[in-house]
C-alpha positions in Angstrom: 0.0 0.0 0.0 2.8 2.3 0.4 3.1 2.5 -3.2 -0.2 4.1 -3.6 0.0 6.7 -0.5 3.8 7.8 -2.3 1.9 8.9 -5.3 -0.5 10.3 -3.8 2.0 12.4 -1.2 3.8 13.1 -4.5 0.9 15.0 -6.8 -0.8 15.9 -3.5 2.0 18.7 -2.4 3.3 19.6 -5.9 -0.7 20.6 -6.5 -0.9 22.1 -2.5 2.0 24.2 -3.5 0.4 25.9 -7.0 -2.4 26.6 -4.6 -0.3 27.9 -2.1 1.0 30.0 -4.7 -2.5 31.4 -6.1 -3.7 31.7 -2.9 -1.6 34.4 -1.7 -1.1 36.0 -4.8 2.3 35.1 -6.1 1.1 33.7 -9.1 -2.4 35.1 -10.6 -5.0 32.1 -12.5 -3.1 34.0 -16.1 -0.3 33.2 -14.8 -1.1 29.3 -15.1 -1.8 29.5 -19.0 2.3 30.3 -19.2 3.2 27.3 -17.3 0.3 25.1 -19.0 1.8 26.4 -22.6 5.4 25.7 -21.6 4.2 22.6 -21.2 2.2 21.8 -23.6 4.6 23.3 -26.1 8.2 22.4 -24.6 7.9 19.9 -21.6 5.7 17.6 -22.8 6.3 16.3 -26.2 10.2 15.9 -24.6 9.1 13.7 -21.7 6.8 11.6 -24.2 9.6 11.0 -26.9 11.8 9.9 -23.9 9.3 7.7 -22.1 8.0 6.5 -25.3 11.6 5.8 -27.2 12.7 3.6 -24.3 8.8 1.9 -24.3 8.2 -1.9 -25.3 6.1 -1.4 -28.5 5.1 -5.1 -28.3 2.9 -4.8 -25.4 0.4 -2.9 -27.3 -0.7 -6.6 -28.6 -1.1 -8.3 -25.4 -3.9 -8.9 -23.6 -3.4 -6.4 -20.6 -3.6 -3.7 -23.5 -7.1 -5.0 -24.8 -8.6 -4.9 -21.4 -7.6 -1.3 -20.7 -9.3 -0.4 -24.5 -12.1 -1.7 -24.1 -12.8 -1.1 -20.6 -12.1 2.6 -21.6 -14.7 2.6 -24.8 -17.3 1.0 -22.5 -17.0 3.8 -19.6 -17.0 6.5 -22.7 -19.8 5.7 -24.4 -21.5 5.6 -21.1 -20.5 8.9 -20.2 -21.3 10.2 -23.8 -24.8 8.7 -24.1 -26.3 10.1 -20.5 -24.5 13.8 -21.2 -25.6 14.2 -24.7 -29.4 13.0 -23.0 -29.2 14.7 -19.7 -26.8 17.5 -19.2 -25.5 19.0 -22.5 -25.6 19.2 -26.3 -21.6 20.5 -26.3 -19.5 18.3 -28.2 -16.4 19.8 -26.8 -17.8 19.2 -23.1 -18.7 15.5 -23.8 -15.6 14.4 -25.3 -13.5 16.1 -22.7 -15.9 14.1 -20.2 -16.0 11.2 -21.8 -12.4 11.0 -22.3 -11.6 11.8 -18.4 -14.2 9.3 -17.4 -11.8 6.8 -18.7 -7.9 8.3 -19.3 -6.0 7.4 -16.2 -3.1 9.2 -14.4 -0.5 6.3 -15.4 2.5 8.8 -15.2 2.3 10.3 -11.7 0.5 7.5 -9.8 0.9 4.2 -12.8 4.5 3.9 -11.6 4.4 3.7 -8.4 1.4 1.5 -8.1 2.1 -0.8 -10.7 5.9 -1.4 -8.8 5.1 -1.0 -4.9 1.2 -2.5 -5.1 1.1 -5.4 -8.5 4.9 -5.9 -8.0 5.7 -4.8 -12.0 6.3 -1.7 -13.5 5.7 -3.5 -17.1 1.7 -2.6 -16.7 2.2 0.9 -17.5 3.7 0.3 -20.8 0.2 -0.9 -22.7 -2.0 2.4 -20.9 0.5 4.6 -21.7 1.0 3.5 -25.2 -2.5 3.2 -25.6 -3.5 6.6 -24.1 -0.3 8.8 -26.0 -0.8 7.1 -29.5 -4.5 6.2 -29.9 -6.8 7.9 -27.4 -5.0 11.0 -27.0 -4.3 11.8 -30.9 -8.4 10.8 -31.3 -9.4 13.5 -28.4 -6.8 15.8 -29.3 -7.8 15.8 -33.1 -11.9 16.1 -32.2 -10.7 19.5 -30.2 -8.7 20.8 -32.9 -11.5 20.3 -35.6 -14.4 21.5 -33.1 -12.8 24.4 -32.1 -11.7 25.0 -35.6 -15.5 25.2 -36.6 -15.1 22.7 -39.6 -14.9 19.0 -40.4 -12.7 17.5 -43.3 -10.8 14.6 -43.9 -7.8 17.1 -44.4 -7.9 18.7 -41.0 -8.7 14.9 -39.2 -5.4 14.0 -41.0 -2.8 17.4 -40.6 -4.5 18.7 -37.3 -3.0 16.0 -35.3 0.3 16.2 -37.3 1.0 19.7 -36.1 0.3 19.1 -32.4 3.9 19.5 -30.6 2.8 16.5 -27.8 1.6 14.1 -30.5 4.9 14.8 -32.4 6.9 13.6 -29.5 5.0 10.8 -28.9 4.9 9.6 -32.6 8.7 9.8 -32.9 9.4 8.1 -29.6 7.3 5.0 -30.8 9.5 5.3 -34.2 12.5 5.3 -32.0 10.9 2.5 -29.9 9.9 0.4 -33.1 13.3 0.6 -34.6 15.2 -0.1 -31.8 17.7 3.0 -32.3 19.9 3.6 -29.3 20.2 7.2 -28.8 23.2 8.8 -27.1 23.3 10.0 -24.0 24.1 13.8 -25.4 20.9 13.8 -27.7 18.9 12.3 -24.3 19.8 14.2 -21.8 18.6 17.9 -22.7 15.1 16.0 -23.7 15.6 14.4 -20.2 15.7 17.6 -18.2 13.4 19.3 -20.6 10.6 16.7 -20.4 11.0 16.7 -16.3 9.6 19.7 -15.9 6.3 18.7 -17.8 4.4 17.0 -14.6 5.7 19.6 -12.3 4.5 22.5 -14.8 1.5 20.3 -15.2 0.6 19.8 -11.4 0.8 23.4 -10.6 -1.3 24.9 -13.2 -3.6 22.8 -11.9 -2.9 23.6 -8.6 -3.4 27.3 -8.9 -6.4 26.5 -10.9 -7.7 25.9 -7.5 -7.1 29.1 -6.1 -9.9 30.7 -8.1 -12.9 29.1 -8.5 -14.0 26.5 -5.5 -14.5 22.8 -7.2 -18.3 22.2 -7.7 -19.9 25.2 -7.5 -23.5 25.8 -8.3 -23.7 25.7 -12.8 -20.5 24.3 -12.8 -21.3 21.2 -14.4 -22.0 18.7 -10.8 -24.0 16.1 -12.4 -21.5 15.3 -15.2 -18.4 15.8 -12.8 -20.4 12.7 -10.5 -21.0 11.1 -13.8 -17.6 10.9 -14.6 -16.2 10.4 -11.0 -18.6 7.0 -10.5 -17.8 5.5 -13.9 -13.5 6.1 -13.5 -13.5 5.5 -9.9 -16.3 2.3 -9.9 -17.3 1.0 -13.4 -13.8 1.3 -15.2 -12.6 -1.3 -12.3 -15.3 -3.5 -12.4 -15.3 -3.6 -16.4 -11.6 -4.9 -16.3 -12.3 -6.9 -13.4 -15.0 -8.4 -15.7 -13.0 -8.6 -18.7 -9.7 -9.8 -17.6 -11.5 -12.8 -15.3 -14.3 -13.8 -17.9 -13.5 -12.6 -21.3 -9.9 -13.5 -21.4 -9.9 -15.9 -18.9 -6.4 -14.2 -17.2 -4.8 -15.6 -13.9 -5.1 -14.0 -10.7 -2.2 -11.8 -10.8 -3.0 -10.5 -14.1 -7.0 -9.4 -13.1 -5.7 -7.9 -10.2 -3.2 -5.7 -12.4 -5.8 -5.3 -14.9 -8.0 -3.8 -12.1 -5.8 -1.5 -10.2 -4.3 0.1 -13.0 -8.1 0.5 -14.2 -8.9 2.5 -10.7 -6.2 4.8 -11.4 -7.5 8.7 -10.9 -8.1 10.6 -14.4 -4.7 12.2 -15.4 -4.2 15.8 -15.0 -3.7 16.1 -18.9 -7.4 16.2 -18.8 -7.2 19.5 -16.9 -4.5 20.4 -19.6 -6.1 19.4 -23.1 -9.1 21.3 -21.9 -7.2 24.2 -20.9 -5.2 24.5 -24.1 -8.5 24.4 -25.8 -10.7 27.0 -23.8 -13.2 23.8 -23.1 -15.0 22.4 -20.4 -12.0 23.7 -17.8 -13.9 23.8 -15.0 -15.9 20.2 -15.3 -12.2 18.7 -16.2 -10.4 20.3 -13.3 -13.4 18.8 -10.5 -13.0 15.6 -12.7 -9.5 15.0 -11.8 -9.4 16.3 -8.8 -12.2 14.2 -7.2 -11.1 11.2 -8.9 -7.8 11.7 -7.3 -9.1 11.9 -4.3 -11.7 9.4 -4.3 -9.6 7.0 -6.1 -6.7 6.0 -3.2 -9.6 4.2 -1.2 -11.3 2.0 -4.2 -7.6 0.7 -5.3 -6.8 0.2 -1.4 -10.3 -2.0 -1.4 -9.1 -3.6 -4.6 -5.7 -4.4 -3.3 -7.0 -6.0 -0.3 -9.9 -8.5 -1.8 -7.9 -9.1 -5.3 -4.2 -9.1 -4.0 -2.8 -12.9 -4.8 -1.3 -14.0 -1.7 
């Protein structure tokens, strides 16, 4: 369990700390667009070509991999089906919803619950292939064509292309696939570049906090418990599901499957909508109640699924 209270100690100060800083006036809520650009921009696309150049390309074929997809379309179209009934007819809002419901922190908390709480740090290779070179590119080229105010098969195609954090993820799998070695003096700069990218990530959204109090009245409550039941609840119990009855996995492997499903939603929720002008407030409550909300589900999970 200690894995699971480090990470959450970790993201828990870094984010106390950008509130800190917004709270007594240091850094204004404007001031958090310049560290969510040099991020976005700068930080990010390093720290994905490094994580993803170093990746294991093969586990995007194994079963661990399908579990995570499909529990993730299945919590989704949930999410997109009740919002678009119930709560709103904005496309931006319901795919930023949708996706949070379902795109898990694997960065911040992944690694140190897949090697302190399952035992092997090999589980966050399929999410995090998964999420930087299928789910993201799909979310991240809906935004750029909704907030363009057209469709066409040209902008699906170059929108993407000319996104800086899709770039680095794309050439990092190149650099995985080929199995190039890169020298140290080409990784290193990338190396302290990208490592700024959670940091820069986790305070914007930190100061974020220092304006407007999460869930206030119009703020979007019903879809933020929408998507807070289905990541934090149904997302687990889909892989559960799926990994014990669909694909018939042992013990060790459900109980992977289900942890890393119970992960909190990642804080690049909070900074694809940010970047996009879209749904801000809903994302931010999003991830930050899942964060929350999520240490006791994968502390329940770890105690009735853990193989002795």
């Amino acid at each position: 369990m200690g894995g699971v209270l480090i990470g959450f100690a970790i993201i828990g100060f870094v984010i106390l700390v950008g509130w800190l800083l917004a709270r007594f006036g240091i850094v204004s809520q404007e001031g958090r667009l310049v560290l969510n650009r040099t991020s976005f921009f700068a930080a990010s696309p390093a720290l994905l070509f490094t994580v993803l150049a170093g990746a294991d390309v093969g586990l995007l074929f194994s079963g661990v991999l399908a579990v995570a997809l499909i529990a993730f379309v299945a919590v989704a179209l949930v999410y997109a089906v009740v919002a678009r009934v119930w709560f709103t007819k904005d496309p931006s809002r319901i795919a930023l919803g949708a996706t949070a419901s379902g795109y898990s922190n694997v960065n911040n908390i992944g690694l140190p619950v897949a090697i302190y709480v399952i035992g092997d740090a090999s589980f966050v290779g399929p999410m995090l292939l998964l999420q930087l070179l299928l789910i993201a590119p799909v979310l991240l080229a809906t935004l750029d064509i909704l907030t363009a105010g057209r469709a066409s098969f040209v902008g699906i195609i170059t929108q993407p292309l000319r996104n800086p954090m899709l770039i680095g993820a794309m050439l990092g799998a190149v650099v995985a696939a080929l199995d190039i070695e890169l020298p140290e003096p080409v990784l290193a700069p990338l190396e302290i570049l990208g490592g700024a990218a959670v940091p820069l990530m986790l305070l914007a959204f930190g100061i974020s906090l220092g304006g407007d109090r999460p869930l206030q009245p119009g703020s979007g409550r019903r879809e933020v418990a929408l998507a807070v039941v289905l990541k934090n609840l149904a997302m687990p119990v889909a892989a559960f599901l799926l990994a014990k009855l669909a694909f018939g996995m042992d013990d060790e492997l459900v109980y992977a499957c289900t942890v890393m499903a119970a992960l909190p939603s990642a804080q690049n929720m909070y900074q694809y909508a940010l970047r996009y002008d879209r749904a801000t407030v809903i994302t931010r409550d999003i991830v930050l109640l899942t964060t929350v909300t999520s240490l006791p589900v994968m502390l329940l999970i770890a105690w009735l699924l853990k193989p002795a």
